[in-house]
C-alpha positions, -999 to +999 in steps of 0.1 A: +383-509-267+350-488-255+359-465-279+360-489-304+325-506-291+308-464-292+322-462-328+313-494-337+279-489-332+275-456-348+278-480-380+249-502-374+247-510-413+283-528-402+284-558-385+308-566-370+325-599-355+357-606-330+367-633-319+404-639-294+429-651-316+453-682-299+485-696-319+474-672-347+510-653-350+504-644-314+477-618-322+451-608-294+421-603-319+409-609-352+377-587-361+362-597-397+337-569-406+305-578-430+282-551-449+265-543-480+281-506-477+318-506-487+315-465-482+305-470-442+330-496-439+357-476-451+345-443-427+345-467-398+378-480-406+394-446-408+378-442-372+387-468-357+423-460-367+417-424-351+411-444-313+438-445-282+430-482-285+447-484-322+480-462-307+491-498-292+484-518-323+521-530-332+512-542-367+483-532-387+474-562-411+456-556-447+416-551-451+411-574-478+372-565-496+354-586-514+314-594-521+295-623-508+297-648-540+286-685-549+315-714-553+307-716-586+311-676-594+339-675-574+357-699-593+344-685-628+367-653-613+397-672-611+404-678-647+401-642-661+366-647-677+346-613-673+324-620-643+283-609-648+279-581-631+263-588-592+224-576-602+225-599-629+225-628-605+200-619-578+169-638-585 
């Protein structure tokens, strides 16, 4: 895990957040990652895989991506309408 912790923080634009995991299929950790970057978050990803640390993961779940959105927006999504574009919302 310290190499996850020295990659980590070559990502500061990345934040990251884990938290122990009990009664949750049994898993040890579940990290949720939050940034602005999609590109950095993406590099650190592929590091992170790269780790002795990740050579003992026994099953590597999805990355779901997605942007930081009002209920409202969100919901708009759902039925197929074209969402605005994200710029066109910020005040």
């Amino acid at each position: 895990m310290q190499d996850h912790i020295r990659i980590g923080r070559e990502y500061p634009q990345v934040d990251n957040h884990t938290t122990y995991s009990f009664g949750l299929d049994d898993q040890e950790f579940v990290v949720a990652f939050d940034t602005d970057d999609a590109s950095a978050f993406l590099d650190l990803v592929q590091r992170l895989r790269t780790t002795e640390a990740s050579a003992f993961t026994l099953r590597d779940t999805p990355s779901f991506t997605c942007i930081a959105t009002s209920v409202e927006r969100a919901l708009s999504a759902v039925d197929g309408e074209p969402v605005p574009a994200l710029q066109s919302l910020m005040p």
